[in-house]
N, CA and C of each residue as an Amber inpcrd file, in Angstrom:
protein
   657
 -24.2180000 -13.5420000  -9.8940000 -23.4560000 -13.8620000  -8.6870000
 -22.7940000 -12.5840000  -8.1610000 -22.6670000 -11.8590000  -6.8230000
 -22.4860000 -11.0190000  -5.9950000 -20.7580000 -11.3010000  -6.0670000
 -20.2310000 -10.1970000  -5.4740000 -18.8590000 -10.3580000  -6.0130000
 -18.1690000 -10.9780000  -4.8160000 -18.6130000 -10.8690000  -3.5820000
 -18.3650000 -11.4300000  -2.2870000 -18.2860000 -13.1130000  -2.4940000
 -19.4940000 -13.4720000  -3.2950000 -20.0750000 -15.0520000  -3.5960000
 -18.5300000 -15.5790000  -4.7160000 -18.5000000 -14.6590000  -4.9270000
 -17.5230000 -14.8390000  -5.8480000 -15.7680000 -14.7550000  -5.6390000
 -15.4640000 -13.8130000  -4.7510000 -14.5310000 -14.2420000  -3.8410000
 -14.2030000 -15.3850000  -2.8350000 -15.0520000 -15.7820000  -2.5520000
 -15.2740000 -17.0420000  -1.5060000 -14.7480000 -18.2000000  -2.2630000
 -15.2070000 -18.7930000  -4.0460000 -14.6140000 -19.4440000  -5.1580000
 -13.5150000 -19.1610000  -5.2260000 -12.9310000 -18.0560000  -5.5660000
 -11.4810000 -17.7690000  -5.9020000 -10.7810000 -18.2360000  -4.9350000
 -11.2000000 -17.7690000  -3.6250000 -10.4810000 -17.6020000  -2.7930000
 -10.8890000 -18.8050000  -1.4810000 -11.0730000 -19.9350000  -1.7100000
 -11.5780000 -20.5230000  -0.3910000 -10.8710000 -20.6750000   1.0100000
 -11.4850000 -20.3690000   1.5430000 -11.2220000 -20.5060000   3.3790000
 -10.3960000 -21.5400000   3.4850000 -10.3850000 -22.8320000   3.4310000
  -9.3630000 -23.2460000   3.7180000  -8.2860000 -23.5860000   2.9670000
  -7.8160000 -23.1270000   1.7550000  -6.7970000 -22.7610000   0.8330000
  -6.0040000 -21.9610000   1.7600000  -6.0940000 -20.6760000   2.2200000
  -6.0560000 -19.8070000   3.0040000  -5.2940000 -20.1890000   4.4090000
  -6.4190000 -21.3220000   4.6080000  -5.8080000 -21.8260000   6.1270000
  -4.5790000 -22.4840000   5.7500000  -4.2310000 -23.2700000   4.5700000
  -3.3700000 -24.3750000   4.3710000  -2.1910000 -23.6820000   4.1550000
  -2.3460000 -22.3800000   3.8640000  -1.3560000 -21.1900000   3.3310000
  -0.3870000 -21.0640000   4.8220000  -1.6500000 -20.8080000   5.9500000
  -1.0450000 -20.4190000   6.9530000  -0.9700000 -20.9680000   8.0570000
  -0.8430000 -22.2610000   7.8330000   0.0130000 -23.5900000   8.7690000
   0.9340000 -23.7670000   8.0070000   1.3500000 -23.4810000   6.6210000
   3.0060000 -24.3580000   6.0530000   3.9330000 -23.0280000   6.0560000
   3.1970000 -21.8560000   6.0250000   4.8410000 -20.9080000   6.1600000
   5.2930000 -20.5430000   7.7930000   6.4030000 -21.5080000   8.1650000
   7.0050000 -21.2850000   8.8470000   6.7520000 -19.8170000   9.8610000
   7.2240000 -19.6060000  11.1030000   7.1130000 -17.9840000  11.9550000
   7.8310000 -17.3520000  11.5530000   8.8970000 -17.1660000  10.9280000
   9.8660000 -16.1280000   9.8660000   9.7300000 -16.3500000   8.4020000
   9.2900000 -17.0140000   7.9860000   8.2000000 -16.2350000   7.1000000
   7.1670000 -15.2020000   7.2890000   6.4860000 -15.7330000   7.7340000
   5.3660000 -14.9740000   8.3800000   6.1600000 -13.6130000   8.7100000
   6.9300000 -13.5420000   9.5680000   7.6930000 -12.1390000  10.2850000
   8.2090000 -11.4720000   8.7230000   8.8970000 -12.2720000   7.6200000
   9.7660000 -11.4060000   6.6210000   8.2900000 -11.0990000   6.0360000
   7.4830000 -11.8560000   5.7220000   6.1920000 -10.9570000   5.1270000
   5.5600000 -10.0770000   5.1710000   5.8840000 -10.0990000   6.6110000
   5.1040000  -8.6310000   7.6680000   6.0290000  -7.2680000   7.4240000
   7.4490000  -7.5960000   7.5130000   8.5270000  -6.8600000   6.9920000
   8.4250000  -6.5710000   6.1390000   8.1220000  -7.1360000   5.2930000
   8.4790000  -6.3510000   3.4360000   7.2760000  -6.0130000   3.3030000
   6.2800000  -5.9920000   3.6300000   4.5330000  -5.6910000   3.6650000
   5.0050000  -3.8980000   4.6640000   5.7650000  -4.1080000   5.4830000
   5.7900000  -2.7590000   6.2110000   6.6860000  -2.0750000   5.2230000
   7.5190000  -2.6640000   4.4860000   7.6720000  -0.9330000   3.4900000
   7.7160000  -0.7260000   2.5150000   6.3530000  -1.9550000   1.9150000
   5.6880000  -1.3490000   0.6540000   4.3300000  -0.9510000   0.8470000
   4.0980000  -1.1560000   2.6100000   2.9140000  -0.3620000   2.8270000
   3.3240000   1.3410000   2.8300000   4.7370000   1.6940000   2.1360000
   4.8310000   3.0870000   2.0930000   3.8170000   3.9600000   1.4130000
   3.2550000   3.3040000   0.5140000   2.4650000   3.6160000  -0.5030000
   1.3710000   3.8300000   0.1310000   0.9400000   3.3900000   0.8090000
  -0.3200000   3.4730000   1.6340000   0.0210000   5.0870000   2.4800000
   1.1740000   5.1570000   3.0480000   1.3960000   5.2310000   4.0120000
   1.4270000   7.0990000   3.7890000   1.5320000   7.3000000   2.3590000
   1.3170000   8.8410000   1.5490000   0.3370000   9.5100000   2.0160000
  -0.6940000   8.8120000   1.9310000  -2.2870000   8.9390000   1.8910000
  -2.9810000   9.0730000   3.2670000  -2.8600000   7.8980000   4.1050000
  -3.6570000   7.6490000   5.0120000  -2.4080000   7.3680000   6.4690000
  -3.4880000   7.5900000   7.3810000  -2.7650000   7.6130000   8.5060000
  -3.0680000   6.4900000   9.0140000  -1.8940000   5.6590000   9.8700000
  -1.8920000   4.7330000  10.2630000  -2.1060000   4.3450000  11.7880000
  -2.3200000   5.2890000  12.8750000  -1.7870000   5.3270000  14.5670000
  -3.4550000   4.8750000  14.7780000  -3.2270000   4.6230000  16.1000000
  -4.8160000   4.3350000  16.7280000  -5.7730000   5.4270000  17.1930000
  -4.9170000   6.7550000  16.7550000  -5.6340000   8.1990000  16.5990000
  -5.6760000   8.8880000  15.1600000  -5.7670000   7.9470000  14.1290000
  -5.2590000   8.9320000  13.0340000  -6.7730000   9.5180000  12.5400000
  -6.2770000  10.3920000  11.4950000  -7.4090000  10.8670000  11.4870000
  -7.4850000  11.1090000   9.6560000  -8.3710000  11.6760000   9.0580000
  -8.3350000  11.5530000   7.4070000  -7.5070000  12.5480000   6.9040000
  -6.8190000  12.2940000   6.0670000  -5.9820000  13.1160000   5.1310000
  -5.7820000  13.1210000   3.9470000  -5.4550000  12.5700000   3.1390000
  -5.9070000  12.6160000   1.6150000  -6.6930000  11.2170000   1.5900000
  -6.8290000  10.6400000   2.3320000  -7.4550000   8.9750000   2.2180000
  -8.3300000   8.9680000   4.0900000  -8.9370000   8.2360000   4.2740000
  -9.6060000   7.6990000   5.7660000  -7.9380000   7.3780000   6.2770000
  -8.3170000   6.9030000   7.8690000  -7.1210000   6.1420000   8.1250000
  -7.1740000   4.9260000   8.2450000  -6.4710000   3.7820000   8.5560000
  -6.3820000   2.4060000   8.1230000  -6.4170000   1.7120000   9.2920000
  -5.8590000   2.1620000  10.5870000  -5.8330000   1.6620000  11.5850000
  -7.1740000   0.5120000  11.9730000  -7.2830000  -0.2360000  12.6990000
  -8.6920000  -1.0020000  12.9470000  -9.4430000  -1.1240000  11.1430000
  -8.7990000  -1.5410000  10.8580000  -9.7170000  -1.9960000   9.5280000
 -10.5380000  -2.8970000   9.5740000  -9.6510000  -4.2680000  10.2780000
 -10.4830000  -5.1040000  10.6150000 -11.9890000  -4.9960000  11.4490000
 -11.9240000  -4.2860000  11.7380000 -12.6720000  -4.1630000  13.0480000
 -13.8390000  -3.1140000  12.0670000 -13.8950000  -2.5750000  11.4530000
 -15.4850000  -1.8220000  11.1440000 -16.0300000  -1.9400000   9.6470000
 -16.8700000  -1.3740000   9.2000000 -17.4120000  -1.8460000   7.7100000
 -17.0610000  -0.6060000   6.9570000 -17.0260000  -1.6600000   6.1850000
 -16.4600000  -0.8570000   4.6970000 -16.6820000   0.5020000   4.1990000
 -16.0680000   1.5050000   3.8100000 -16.5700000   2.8510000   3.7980000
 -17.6290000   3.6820000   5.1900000 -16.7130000   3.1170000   6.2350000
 -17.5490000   3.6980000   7.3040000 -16.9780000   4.5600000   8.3400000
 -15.9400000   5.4040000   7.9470000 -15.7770000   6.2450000   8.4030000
 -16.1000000   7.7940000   8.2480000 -16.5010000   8.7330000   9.5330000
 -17.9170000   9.4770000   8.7930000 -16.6300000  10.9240000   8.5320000
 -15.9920000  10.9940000   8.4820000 -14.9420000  12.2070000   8.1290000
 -14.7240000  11.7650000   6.5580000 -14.9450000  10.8010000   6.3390000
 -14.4630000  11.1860000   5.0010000 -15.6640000  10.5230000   3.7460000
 -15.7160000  11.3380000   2.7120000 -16.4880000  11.4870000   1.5470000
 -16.1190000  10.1130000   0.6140000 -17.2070000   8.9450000   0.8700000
 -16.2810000   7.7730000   0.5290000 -17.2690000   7.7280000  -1.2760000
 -16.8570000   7.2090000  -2.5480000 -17.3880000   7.0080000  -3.4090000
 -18.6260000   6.1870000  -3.6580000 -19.6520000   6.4520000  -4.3230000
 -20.4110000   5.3740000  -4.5950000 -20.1060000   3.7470000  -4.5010000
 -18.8390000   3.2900000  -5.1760000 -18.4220000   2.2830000  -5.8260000
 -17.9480000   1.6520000  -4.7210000 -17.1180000   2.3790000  -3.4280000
 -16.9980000   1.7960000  -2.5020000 -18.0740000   1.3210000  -1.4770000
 -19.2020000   2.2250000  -1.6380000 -20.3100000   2.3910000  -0.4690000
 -21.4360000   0.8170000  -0.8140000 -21.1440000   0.4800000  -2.2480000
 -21.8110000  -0.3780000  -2.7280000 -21.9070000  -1.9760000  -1.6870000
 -20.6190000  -1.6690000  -1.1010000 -20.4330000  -2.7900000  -0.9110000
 -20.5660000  -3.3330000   0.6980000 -21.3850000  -4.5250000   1.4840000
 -21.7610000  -4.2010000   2.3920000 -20.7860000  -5.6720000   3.6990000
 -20.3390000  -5.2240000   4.8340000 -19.6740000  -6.0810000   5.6580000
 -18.0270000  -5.4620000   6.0890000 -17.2160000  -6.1140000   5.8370000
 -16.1040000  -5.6980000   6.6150000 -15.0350000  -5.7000000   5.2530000
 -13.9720000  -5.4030000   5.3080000 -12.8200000  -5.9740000   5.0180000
 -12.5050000  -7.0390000   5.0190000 -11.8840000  -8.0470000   4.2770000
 -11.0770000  -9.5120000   4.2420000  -9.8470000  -9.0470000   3.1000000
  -9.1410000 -10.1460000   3.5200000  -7.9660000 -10.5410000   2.4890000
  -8.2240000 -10.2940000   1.3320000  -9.4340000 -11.2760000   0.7140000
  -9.4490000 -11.3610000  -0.5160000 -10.1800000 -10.3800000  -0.7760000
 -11.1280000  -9.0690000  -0.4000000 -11.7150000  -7.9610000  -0.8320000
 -10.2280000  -6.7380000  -0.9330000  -9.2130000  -6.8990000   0.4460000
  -8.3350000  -6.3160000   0.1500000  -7.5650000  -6.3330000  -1.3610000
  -7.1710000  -7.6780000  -1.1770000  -6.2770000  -7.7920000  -2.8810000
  -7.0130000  -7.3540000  -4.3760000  -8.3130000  -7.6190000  -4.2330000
  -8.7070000  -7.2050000  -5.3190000  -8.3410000  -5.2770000  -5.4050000
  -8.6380000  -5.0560000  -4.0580000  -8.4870000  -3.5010000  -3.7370000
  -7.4030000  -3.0220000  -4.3540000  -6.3160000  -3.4810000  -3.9330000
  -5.0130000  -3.3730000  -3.9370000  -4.5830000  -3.3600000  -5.4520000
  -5.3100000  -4.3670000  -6.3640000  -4.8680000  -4.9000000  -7.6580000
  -5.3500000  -3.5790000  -8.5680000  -7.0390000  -3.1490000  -8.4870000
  -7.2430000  -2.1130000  -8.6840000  -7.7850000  -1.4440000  -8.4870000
  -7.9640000  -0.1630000  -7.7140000  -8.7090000   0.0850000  -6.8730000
 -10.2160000   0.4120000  -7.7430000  -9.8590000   0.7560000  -9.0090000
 -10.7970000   1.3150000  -9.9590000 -12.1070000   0.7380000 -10.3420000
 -11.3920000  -0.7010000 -10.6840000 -11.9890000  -1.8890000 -11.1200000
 -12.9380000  -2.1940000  -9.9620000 -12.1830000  -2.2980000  -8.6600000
 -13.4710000  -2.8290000  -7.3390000 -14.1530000  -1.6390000  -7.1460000
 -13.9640000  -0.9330000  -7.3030000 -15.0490000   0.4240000  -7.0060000
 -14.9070000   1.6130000  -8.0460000 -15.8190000   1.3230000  -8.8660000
 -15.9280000   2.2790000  -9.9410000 -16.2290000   3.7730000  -9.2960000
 -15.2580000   4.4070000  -9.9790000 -15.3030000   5.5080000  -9.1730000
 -14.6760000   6.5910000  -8.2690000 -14.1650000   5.3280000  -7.8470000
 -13.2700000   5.7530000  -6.1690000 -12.5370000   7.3540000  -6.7210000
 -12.5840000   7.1730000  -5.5030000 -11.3640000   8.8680000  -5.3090000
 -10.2940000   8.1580000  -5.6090000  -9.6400000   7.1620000  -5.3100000
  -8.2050000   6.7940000  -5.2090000  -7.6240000   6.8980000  -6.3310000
  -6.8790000   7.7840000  -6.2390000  -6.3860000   8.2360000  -7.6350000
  -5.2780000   6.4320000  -7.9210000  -4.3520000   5.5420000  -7.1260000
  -3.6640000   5.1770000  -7.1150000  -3.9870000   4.2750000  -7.7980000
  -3.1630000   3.5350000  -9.0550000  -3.4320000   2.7280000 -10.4420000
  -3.4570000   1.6310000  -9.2730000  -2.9790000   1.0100000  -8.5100000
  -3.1030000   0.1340000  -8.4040000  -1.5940000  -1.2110000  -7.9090000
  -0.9330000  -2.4510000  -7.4430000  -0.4270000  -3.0950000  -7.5500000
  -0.6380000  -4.3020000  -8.1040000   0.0890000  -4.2270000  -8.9340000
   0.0830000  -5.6440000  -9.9980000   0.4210000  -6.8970000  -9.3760000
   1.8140000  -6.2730000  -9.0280000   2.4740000  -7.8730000  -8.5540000
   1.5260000  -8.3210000  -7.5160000   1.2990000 -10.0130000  -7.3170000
   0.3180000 -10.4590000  -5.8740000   1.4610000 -10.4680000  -4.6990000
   2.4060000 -10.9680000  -5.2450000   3.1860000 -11.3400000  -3.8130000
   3.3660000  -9.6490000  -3.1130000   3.6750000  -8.4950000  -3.8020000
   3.2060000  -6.9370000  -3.2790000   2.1300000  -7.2180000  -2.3010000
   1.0900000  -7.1670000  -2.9470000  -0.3890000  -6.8980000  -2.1870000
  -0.4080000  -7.9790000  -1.1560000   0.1740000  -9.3300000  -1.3850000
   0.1450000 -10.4260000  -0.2110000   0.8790000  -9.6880000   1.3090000
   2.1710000  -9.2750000   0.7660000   2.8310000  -8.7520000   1.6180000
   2.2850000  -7.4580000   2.9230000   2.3430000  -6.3560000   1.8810000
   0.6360000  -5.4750000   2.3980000  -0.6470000  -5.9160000   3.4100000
  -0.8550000  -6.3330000   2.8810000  -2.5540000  -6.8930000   3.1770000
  -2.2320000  -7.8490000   4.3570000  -0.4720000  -8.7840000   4.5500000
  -0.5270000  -9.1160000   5.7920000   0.3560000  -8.4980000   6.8040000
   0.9420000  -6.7640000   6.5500000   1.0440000  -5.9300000   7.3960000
  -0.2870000  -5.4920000   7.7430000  -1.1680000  -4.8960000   6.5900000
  -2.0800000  -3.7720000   7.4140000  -2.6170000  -5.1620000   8.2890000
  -2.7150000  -6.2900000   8.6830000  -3.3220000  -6.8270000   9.5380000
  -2.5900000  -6.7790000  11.1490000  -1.5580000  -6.5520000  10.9170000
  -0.9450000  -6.3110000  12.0740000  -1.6670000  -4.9100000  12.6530000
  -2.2120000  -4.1350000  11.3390000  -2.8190000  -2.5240000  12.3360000
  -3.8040000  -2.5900000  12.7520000  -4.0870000  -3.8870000  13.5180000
  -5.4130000  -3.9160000  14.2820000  -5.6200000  -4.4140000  15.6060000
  -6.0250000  -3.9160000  16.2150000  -5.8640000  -4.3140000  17.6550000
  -5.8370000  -5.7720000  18.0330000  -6.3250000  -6.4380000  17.4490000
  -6.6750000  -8.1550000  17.2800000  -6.3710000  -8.3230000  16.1220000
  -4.6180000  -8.9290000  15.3350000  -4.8760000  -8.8780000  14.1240000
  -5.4710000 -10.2850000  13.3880000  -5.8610000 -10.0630000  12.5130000
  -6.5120000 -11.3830000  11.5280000  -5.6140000 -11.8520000  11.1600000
  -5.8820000 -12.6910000  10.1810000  -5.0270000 -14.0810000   9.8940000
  -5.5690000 -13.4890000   8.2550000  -4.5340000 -12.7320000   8.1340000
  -5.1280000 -12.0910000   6.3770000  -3.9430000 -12.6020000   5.4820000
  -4.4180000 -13.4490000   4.5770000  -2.9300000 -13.9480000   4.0940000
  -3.6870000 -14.5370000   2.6170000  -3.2540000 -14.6010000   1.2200000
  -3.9890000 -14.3650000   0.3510000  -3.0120000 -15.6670000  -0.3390000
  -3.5350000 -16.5520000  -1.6410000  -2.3870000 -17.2400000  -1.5590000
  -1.0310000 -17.1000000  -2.4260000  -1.0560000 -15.6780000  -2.3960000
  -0.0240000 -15.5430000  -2.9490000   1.6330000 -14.7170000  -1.9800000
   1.1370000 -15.3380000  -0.8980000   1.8280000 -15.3580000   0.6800000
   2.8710000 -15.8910000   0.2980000   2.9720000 -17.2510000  -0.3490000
   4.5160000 -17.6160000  -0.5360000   5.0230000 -17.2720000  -1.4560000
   4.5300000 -15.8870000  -2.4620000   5.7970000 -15.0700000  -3.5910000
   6.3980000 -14.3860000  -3.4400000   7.5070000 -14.4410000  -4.1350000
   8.5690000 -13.3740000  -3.3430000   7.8760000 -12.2280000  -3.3190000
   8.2570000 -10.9330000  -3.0510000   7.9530000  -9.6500000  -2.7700000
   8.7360000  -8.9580000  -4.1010000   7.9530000  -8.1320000  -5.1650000
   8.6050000  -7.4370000  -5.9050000   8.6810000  -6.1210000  -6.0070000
   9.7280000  -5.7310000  -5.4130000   9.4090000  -3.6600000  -5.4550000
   8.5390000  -3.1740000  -6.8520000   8.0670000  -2.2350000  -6.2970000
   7.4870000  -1.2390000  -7.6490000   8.1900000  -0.5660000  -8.3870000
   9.5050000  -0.7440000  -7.7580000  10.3040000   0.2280000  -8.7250000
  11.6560000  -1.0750000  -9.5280000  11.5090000  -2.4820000  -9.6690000
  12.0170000  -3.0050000 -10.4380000  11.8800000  -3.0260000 -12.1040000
  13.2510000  -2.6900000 -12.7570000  12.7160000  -3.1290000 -13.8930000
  12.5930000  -1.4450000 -14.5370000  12.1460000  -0.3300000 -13.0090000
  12.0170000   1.0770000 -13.7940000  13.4320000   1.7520000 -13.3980000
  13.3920000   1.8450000 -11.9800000  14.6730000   2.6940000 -10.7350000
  15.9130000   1.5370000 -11.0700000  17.3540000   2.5570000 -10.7730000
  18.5630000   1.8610000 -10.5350000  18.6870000   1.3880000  -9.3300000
  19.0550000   0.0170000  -9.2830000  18.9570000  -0.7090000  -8.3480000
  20.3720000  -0.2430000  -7.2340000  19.5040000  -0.0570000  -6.0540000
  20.6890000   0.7930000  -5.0960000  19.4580000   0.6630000  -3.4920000
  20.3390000   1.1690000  -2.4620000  20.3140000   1.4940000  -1.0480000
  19.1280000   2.0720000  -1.2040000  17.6800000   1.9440000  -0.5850000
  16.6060000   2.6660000  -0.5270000  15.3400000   2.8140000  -1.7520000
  16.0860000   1.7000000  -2.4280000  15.1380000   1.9550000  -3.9790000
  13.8010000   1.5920000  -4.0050000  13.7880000   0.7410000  -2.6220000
  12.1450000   0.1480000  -2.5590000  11.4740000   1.2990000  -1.6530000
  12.1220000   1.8320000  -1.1550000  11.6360000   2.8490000  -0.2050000
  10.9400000   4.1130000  -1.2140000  12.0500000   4.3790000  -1.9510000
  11.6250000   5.5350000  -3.3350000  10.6450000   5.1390000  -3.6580000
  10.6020000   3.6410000  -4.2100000   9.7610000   3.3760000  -5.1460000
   7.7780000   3.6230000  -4.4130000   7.7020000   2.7050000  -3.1530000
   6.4420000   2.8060000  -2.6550000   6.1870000   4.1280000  -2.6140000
   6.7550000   4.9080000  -1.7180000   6.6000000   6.7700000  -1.5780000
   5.8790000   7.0220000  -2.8880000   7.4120000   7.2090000  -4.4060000
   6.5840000   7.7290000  -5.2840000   5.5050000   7.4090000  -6.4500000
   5.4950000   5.7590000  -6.2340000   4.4590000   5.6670000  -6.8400000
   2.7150000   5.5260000  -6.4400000   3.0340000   5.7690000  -4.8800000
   1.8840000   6.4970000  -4.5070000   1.0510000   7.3430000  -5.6280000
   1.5130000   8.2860000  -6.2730000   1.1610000   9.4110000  -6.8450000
   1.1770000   9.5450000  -8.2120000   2.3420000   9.1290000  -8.6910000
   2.6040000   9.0050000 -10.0000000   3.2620000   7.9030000 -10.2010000
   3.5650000   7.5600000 -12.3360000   4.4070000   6.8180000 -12.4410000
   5.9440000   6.6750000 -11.7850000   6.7850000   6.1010000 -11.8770000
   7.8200000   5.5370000 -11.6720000   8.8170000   6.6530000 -12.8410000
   8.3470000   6.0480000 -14.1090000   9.2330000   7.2230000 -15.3640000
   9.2620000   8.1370000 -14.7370000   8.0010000   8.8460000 -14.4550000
   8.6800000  10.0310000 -13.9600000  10.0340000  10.4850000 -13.3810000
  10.1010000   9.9800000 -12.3560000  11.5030000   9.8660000 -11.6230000
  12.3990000   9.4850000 -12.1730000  12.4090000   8.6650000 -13.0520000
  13.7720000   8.3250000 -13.9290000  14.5000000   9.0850000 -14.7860000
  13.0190000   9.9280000 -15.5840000  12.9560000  11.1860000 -16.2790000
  13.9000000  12.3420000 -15.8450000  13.9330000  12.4090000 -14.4070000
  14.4560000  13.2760000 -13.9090000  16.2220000  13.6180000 -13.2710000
  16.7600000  14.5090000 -13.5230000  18.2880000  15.0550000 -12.7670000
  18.0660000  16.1280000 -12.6140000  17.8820000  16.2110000 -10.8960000
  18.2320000  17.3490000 -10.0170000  19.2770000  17.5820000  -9.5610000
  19.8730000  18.0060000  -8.7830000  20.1970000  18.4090000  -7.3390000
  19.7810000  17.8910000  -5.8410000  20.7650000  17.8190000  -5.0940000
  20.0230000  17.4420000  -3.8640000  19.2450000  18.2740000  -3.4290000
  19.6820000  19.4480000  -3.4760000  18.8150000  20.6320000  -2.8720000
  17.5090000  20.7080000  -3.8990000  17.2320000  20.4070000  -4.9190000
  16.2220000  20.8810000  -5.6050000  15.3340000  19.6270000  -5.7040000
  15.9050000  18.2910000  -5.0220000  14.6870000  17.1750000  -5.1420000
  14.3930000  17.4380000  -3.5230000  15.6540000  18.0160000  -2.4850000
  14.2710000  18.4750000  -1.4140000  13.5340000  19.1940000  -1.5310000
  13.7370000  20.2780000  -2.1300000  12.5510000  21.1080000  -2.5150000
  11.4240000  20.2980000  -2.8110000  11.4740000  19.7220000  -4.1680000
  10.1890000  19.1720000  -4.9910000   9.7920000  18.2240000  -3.7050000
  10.7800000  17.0100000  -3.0370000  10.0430000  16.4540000  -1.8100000
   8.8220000  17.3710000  -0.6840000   9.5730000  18.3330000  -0.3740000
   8.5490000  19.5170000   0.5530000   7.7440000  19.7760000  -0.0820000
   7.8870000  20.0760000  -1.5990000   6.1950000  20.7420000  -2.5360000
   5.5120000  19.4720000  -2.5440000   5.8970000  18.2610000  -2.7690000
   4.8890000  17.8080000  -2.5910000   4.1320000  17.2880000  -1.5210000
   4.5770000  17.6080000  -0.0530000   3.4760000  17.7610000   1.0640000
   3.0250000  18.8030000   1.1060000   3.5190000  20.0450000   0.1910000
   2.7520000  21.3240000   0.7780000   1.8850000  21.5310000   0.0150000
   2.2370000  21.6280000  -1.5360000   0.9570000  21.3640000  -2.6080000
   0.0310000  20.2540000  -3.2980000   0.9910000  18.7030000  -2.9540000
   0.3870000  17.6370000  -3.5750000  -0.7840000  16.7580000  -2.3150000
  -0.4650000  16.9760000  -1.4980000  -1.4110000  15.8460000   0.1870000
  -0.1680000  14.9480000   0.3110000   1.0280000  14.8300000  -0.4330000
   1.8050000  13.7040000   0.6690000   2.0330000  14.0390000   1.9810000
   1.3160000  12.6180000   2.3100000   2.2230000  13.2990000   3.9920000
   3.3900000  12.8510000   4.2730000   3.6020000  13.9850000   5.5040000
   4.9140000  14.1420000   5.4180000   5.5920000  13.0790000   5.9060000
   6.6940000  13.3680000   5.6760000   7.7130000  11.8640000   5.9920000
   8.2570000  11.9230000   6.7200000   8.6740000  10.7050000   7.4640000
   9.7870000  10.9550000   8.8300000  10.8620000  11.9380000   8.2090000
  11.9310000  12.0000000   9.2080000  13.0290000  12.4500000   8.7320000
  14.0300000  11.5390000   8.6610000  13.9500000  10.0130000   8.6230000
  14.8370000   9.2240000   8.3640000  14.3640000   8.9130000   6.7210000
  13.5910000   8.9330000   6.7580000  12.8850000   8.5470000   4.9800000
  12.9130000   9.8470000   4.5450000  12.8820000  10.7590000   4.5170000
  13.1400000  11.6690000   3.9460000  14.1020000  11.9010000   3.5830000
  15.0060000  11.8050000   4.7710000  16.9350000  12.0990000   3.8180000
  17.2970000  10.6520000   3.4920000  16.4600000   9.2160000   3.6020000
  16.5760000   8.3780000   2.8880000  16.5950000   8.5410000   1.6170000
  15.4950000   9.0720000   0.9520000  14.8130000   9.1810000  -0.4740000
  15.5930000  10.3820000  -1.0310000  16.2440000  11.6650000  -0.3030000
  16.9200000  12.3150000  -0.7540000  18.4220000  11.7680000  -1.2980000
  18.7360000  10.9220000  -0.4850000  20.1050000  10.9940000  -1.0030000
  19.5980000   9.8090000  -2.0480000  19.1460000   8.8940000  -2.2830000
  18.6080000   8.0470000  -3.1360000  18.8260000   8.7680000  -4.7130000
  17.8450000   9.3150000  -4.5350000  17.2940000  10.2650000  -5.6800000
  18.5130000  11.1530000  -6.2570000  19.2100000  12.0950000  -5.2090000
  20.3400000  12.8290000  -5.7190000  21.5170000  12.2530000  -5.7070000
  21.9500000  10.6690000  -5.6310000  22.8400000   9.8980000  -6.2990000
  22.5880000   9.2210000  -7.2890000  21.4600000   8.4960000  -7.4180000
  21.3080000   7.9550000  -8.6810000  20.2490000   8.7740000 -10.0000000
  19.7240000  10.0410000  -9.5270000  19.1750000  10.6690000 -10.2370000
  19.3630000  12.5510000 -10.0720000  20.9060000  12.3340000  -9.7420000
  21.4710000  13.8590000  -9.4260000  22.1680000  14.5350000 -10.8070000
  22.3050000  15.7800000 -10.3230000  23.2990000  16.4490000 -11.3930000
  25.0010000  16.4490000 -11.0480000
């Protein structure tokens, strides 16, 4: 059985639909919300505008809209290329869960999100990045939303924000591991767009994650 044939079981169409006639329009809106900033993680990698272009990842924009590994700027893996049609929900979440596992191979260095209600959240922002968005909603739409950094980061002002950014890249310990300086976690913030591919960050998230970091992980 094909793994598509096999998503369709897990995941049936109108499970899906039943998902998304009972959550209320603010639901729906807080999902889209908390999906927009744990799509930070995404947001390291790939560019999001209706001009973006490849940077350490393709960009994401119109996902819906073209097939899978088909953008010609960027060098996509075997494991991804395997696979033939568009994007859906349920090809997303598996994505999301690991990228490794659905495509042996991949470049994506990123382990992956565990929690579903995460990837639910996600998967029904990036649908908003499409010119016509889909109705992408997985059924784990009605779980709460759990930062990536629960359970590792001190719980404070911006911690979900830290958390998507840096576990883009690396673990979480890491950061916990660590007491800087303010001045010396902007530094390491700037090295890592200048030597690691993060891209760069606004400047509201940037001195977000700075003062974050150099209060609860300062000298």
């Amino acid at each position: 059985m094909n793994k598509l044939k096999l998503f369709e079981r897990v995941f049936p169409l109108s499970f899906c639909l039943f998902i998304l006639i009972s959550l209320p329009a603010s639901a729906n809106e807080a999902l889209i919300l908390a999906g927009g900033q744990q799509a930070m993680v995404c947001k390291s990698c790939h560019q999001m505008t209706p001009n973006g272009v490849t940077l350490v990842g393709p960009p994401l924009w119109g996902l819906a809209e073209r097939e899978i590994a088909s953008i010609n700027s960027f060098n996509y893996s075997d494991g991804l290329k395997q696979y033939e049609g568009k994007w859906n929900a349920q090809r997303l979440d598996a994505f999301l869960a690991s990228p490794s596992e659905f495509a042996p191979g991949t470049k994506m260095t990123f382990p992956g999100i565990k929690d579903p209600g995460t990837r639910a959240a996600i998967i029904a922002w990036l649908a908003t990045q499409n010119p016509v968005p889909p109705n992408w909603l997985t059924p784990a739409a009605q779980l709460p939303v759990k930062s990536a950094g629960d359970g590792i980061l001190l719980p404070g002002e911006n911690m979900e924000l830290v958390a998507a950014v840096c576990s883009s890249c690396h673990s979480l310990h890491l950061v916990a591991q660590q007491g800087l300086s303010k001045a010396s976690w902007d530094e390491t913030l700037q090295w890592m767009v200048d030597e690691q591919g993060m891209n760069e960050l606004t400047a509201e998230d940037h001195e977000a994650i700075l003062i974050y970091l150099s209060t609860y992980y300062g000298l």
